[in-house]
The first five atom37 places (N, CA, C, CB, O) and aatype in JSON, in Angstrom:
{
  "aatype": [20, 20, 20, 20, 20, 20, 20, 20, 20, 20, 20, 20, 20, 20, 20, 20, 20, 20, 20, 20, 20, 20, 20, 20, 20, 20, 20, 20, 20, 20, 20, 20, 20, 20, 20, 20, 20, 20, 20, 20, 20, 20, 20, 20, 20, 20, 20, 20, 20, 20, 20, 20, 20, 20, 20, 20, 20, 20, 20, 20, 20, 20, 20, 20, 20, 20, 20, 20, 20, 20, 20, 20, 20, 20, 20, 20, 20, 20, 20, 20, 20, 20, 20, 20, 20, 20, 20, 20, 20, 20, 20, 20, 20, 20, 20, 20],
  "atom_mask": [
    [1, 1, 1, 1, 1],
    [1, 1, 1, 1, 1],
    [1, 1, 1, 1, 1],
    [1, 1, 1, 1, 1],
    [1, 1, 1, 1, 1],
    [1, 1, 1, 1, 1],
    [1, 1, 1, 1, 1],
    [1, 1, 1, 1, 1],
    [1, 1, 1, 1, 1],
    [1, 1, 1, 1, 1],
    [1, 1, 1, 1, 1],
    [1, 1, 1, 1, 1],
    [1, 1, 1, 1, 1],
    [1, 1, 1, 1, 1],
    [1, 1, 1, 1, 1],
    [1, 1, 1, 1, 1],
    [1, 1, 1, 1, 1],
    [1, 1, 1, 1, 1],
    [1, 1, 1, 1, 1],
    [1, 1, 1, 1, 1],
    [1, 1, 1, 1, 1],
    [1, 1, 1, 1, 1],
    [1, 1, 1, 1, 1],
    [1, 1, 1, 1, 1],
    [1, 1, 1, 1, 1],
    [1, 1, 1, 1, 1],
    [1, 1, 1, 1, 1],
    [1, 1, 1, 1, 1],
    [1, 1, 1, 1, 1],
    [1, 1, 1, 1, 1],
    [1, 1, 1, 1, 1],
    [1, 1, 1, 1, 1],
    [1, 1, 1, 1, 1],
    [1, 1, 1, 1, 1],
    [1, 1, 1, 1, 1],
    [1, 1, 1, 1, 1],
    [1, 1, 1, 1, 1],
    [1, 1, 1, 1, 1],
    [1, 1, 1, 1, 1],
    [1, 1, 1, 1, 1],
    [1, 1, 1, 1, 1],
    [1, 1, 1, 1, 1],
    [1, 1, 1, 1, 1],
    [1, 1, 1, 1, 1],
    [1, 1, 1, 1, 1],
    [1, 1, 1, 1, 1],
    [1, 1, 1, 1, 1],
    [1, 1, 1, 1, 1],
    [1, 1, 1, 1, 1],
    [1, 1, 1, 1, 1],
    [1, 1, 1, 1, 1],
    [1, 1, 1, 1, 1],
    [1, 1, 1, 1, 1],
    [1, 1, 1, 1, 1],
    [1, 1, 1, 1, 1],
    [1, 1, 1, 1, 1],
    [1, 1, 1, 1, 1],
    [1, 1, 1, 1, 1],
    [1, 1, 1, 1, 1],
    [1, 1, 1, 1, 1],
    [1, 1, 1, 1, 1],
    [1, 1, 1, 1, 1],
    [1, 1, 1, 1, 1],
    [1, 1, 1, 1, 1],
    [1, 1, 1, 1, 1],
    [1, 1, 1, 1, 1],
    [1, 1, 1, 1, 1],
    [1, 1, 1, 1, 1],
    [1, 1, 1, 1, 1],
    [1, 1, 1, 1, 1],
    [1, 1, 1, 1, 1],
    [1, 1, 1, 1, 1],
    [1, 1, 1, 1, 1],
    [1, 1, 1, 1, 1],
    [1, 1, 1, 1, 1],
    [1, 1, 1, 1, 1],
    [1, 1, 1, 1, 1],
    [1, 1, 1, 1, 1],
    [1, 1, 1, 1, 1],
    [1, 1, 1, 1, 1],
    [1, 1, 1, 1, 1],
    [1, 1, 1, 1, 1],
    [1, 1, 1, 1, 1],
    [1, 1, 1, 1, 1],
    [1, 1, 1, 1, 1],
    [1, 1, 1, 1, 1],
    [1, 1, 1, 1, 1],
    [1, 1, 1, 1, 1],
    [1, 1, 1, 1, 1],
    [1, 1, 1, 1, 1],
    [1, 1, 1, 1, 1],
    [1, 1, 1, 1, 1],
    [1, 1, 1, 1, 1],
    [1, 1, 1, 1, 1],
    [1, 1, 1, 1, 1],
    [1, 1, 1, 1, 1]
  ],
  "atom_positions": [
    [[-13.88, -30.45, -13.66], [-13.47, -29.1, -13.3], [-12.23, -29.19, -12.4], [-14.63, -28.32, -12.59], [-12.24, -29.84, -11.36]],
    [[-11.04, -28.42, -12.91], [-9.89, -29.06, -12.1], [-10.35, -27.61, -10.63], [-7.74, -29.0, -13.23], [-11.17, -26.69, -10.55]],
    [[-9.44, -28.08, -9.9], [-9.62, -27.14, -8.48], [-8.42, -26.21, -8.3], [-9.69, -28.12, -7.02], [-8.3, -25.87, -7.12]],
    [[-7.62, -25.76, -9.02], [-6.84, -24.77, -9.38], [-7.56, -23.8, -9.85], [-5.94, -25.11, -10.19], [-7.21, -22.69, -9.44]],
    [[-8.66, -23.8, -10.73], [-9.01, -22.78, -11.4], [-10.3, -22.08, -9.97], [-9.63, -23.38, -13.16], [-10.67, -20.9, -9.88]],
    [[-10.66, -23.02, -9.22], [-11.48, -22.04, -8.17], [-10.75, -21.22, -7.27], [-12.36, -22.81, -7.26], [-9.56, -21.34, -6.98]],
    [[-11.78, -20.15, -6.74], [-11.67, -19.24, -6.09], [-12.37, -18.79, -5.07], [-11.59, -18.64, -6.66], [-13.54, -18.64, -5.42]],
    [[-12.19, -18.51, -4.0], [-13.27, -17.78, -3.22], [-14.31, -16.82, -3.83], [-12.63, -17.02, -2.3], [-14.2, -16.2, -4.89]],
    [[-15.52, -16.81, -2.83], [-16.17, -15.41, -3.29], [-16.1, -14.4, -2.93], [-17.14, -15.29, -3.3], [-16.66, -13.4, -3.38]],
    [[-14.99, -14.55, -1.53], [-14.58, -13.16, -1.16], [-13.37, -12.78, -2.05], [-14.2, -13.06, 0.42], [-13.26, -11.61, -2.41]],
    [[-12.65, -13.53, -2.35], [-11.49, -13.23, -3.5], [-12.28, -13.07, -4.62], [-10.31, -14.45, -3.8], [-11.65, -12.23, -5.26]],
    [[-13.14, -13.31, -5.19], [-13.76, -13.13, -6.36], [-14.12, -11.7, -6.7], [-14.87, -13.92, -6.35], [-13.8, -11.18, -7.77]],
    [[-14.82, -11.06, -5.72], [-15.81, -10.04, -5.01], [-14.17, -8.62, -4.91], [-16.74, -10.97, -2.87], [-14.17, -7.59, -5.59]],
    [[-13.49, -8.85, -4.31], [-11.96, -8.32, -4.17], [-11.36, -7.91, -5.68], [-10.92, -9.64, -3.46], [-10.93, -6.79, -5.95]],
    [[-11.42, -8.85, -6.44], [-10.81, -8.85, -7.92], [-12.02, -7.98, -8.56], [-10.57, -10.58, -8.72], [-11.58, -7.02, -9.19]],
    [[-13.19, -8.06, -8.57], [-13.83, -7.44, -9.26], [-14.12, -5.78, -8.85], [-14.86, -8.26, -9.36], [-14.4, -4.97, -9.73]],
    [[-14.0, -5.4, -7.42], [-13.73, -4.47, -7.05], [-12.56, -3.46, -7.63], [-13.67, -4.84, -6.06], [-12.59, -2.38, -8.22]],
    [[-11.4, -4.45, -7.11], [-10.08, -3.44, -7.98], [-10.63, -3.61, -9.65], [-7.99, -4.33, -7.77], [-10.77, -2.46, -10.06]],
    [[-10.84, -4.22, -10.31], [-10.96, -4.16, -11.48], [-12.06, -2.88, -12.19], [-11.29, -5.52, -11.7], [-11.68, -2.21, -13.14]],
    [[-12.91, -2.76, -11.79], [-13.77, -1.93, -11.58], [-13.84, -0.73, -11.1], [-14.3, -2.33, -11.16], [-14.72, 0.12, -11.23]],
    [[-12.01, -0.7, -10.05], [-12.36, 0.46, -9.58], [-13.4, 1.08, -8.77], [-12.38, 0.92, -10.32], [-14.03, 2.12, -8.92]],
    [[-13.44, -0.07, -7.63], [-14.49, 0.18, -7.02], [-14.63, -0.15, -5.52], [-15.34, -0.37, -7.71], [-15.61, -0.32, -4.8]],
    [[-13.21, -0.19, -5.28], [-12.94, -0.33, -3.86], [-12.81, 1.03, -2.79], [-11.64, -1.09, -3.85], [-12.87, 1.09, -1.57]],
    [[-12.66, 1.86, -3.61], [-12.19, 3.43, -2.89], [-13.22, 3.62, -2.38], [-11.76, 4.8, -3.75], [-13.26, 3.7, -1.15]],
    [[-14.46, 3.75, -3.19], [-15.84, 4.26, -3.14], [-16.45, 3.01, -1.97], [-16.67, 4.29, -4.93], [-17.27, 3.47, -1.16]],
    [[-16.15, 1.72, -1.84], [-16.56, 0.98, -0.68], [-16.33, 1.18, 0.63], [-16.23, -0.02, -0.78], [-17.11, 1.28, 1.57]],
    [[-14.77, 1.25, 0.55], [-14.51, 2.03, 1.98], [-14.43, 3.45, 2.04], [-13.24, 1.66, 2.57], [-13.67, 3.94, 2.87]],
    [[-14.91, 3.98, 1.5], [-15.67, 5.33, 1.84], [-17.22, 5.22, 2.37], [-15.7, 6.23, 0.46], [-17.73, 6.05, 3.12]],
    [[-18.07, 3.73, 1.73], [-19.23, 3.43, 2.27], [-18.93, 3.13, 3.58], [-19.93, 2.46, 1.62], [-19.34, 3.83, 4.5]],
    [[-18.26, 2.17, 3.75], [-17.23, 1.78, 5.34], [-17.42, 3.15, 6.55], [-14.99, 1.71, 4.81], [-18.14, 3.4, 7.52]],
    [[-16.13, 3.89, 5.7], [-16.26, 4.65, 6.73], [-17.22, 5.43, 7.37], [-15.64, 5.19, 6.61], [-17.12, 5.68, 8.57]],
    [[-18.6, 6.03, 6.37], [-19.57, 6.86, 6.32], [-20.26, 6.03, 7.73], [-20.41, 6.95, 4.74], [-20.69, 6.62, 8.72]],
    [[-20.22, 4.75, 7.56], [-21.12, 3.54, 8.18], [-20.84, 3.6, 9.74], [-20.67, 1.91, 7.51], [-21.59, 3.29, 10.66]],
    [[-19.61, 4.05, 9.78], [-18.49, 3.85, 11.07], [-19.41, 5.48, 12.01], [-16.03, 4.15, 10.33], [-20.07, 5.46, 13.05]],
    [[-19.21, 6.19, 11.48], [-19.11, 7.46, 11.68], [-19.95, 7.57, 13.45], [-19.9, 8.32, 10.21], [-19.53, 8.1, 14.48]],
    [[-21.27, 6.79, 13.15], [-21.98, 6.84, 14.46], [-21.33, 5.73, 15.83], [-23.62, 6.4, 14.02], [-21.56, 5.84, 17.04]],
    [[-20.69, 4.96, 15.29], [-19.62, 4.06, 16.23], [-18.77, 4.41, 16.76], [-19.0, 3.24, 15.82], [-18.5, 4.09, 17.91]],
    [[-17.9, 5.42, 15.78], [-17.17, 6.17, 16.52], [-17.46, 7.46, 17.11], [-16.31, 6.27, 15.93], [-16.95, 7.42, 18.23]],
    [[-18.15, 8.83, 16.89], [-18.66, 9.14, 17.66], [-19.61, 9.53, 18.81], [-18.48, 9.2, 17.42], [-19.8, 10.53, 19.51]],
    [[-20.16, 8.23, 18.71], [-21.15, 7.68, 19.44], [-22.61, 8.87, 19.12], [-20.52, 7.54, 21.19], [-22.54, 9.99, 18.64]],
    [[-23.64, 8.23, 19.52], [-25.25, 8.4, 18.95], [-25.32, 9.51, 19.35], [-26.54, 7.5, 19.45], [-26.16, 9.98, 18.59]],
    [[-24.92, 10.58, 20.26], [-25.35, 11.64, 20.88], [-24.64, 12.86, 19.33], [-24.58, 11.72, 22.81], [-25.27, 13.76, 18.77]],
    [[-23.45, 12.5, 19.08], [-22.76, 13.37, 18.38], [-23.33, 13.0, 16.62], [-21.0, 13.13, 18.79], [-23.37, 13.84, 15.72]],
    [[-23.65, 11.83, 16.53], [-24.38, 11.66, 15.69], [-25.24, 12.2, 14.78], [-24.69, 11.24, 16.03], [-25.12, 12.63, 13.63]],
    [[-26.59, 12.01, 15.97], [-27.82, 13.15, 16.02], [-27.61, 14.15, 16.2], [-28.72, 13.12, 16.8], [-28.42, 14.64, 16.99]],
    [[-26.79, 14.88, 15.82], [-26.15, 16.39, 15.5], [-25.67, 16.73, 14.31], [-25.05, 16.71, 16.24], [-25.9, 17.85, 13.83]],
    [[-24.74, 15.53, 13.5], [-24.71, 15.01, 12.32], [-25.74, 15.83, 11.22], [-25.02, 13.53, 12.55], [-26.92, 15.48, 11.28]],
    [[-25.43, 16.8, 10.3], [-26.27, 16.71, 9.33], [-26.35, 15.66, 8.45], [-26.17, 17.61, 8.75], [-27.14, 14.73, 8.33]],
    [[-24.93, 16.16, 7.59], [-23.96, 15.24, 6.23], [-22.6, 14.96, 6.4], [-23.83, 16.04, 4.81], [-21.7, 15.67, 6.84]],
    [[-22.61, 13.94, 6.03], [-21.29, 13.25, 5.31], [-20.43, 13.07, 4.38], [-21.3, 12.61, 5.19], [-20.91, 12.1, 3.8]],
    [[-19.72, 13.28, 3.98], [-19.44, 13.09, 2.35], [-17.6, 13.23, 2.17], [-20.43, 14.62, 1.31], [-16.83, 14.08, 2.62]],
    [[-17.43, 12.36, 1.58], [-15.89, 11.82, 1.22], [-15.68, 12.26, -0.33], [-15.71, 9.9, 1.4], [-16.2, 11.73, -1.32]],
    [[-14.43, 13.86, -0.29], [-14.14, 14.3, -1.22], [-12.46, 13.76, -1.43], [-14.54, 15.71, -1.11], [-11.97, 13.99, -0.33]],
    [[-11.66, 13.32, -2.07], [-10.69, 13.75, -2.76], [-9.72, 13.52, -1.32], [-10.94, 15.32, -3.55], [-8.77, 14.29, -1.15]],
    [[-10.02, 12.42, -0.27], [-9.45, 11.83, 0.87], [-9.85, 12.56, 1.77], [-8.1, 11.66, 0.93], [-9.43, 12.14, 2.85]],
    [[-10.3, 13.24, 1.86], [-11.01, 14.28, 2.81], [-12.49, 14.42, 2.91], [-10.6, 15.57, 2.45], [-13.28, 14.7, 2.0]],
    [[-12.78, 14.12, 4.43], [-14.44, 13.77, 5.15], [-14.99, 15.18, 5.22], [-14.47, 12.98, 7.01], [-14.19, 15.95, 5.76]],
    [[-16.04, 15.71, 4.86], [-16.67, 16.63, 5.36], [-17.84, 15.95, 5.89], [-16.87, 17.67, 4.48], [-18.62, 15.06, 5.55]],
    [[-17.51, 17.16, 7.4], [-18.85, 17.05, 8.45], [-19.72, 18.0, 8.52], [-18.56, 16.95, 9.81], [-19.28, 19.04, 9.02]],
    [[-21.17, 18.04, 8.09], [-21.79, 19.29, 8.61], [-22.38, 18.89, 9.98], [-22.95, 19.89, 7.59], [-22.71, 17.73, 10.18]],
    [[-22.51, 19.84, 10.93], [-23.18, 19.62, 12.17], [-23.98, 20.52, 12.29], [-22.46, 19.53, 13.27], [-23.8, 21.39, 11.44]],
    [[-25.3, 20.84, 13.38], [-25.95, 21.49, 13.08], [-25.32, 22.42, 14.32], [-27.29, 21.01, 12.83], [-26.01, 23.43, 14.18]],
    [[-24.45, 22.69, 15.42], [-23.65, 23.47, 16.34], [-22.37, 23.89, 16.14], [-23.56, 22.9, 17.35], [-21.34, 23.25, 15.94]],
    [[-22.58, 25.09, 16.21], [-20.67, 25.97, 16.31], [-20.12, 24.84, 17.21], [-20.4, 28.07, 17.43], [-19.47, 23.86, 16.83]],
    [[-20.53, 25.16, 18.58], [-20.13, 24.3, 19.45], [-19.39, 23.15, 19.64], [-20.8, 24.11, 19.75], [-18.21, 23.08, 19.99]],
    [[-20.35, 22.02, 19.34], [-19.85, 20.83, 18.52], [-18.45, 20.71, 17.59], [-20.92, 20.62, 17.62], [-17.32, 20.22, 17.68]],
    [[-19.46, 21.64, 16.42], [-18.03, 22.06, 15.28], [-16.81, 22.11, 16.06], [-18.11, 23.72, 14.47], [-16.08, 21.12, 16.03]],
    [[-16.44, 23.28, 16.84], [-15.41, 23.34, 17.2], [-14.29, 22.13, 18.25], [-15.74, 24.43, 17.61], [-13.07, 21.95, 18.22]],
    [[-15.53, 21.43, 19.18], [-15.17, 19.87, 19.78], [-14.88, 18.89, 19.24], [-15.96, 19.29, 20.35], [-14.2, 18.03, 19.81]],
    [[-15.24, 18.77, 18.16], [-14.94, 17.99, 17.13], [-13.56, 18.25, 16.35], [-16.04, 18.1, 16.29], [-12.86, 17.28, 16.04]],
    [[-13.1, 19.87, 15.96], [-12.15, 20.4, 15.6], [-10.72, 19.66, 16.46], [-12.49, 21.87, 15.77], [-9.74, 19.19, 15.89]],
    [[-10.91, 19.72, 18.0], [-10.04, 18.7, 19.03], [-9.37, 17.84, 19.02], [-10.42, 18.18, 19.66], [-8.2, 17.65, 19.34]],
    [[-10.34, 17.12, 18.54], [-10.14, 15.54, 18.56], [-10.04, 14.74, 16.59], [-11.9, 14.85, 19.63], [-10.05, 13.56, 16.24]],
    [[-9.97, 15.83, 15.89], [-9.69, 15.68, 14.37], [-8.65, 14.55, 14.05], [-9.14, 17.08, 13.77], [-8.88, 13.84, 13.07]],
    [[-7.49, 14.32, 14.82], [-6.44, 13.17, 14.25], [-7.09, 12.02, 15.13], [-4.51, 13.46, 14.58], [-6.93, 10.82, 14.9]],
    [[-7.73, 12.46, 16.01], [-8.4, 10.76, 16.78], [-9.38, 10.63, 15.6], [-9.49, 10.77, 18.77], [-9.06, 9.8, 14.74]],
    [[-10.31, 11.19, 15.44], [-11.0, 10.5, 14.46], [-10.18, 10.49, 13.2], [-12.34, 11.07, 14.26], [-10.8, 9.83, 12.36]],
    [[-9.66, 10.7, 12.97], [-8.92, 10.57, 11.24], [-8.53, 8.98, 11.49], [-7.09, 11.85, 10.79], [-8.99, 8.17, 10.69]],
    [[-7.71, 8.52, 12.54], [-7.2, 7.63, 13.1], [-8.36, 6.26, 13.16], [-6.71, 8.26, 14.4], [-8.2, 5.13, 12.68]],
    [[-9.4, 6.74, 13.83], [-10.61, 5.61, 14.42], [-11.22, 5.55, 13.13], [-11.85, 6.11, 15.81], [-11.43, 4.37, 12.88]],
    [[-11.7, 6.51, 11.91], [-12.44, 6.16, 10.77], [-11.46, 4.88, 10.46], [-12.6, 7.44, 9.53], [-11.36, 3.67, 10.62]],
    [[-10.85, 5.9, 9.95], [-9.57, 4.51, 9.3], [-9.86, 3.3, 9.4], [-8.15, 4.34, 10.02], [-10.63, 2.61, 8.73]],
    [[-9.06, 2.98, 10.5], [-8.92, 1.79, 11.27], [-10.6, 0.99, 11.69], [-7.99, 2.33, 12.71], [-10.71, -0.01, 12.4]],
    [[-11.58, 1.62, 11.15], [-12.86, 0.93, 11.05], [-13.07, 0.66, 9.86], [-13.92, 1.56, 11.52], [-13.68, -0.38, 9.6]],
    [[-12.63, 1.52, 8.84], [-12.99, 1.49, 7.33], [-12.22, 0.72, 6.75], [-12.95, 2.69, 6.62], [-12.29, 0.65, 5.52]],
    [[-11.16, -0.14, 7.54], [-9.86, -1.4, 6.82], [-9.1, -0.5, 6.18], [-10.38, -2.77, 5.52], [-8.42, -1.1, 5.35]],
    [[-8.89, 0.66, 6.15], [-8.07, 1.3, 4.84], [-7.56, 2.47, 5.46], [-9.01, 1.72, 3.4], [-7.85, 2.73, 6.63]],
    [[-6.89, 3.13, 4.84], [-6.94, 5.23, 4.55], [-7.16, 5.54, 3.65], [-5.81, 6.24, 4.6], [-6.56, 5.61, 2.58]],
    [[-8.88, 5.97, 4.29], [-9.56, 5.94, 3.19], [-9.6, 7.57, 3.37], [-10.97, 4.95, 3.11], [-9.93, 8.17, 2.35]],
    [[-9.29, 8.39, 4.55], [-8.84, 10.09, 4.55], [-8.24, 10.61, 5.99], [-10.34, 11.16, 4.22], [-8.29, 10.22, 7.16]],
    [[-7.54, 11.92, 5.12], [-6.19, 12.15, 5.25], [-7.02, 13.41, 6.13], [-5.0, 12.34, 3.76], [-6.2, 14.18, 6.61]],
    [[-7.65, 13.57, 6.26], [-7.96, 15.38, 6.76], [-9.86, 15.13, 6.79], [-7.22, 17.09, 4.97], [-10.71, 14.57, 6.1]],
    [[-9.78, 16.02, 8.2], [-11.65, 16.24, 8.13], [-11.47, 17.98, 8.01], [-12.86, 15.56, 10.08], [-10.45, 18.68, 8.08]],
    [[-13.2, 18.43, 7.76], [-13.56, 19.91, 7.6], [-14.73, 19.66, 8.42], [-13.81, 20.6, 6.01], [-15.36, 18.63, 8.16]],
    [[-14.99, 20.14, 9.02], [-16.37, 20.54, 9.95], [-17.08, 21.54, 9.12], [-16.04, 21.27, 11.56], [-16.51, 22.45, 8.52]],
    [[-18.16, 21.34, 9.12], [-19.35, 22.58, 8.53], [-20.36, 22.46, 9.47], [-20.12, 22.35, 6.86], [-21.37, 23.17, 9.39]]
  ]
}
């Protein structure tokens, strides 16, 4: 077996992703994953849903309140998902 033809399994795992078309949808798992890291457990557990449309995060929360604190600080988190999720993986949040 010559050693040109090997590969990593993280390069392996990488190739089969793009090939597949199936990297977008990972770091969208990424970021979903991030979500309680970055706004820490209190804002969390307020957290209904999550969900990554078309580069754009929707948040439901269960407070106006919240909603609107969160509204604030929208390019910090656009910024901190990111940069947890390895990618830009979205461009814009919606609070619900």
């Amino acid at each position: 077996m010559s050693r040109r033809d090997e590969i990593s399994i993280r390069e392996a795992i990488r190739q089969m992703l793009e090939r597949y078309h199936l990297s977008d949808k990972v770091n969208e798992i990424r970021l979903i994953s991030a979500w309680e890291g970055v706004v820490g457990p209190v804002i969390a557990r307020h957290t209904l849903h999550l969900a990554v449309r078309k580069k754009v995060l929707f948040v439901k929360v269960d407070s106006a309140a919240l909603r609107n604190e969160l509204s604030y600080a929208k390019s910090l988190l656009i910024n901190q998902l990111n940069k947890e999720a390895g990618a830009e993986v979205i461009t814009d949040i919606v609070f619900r």
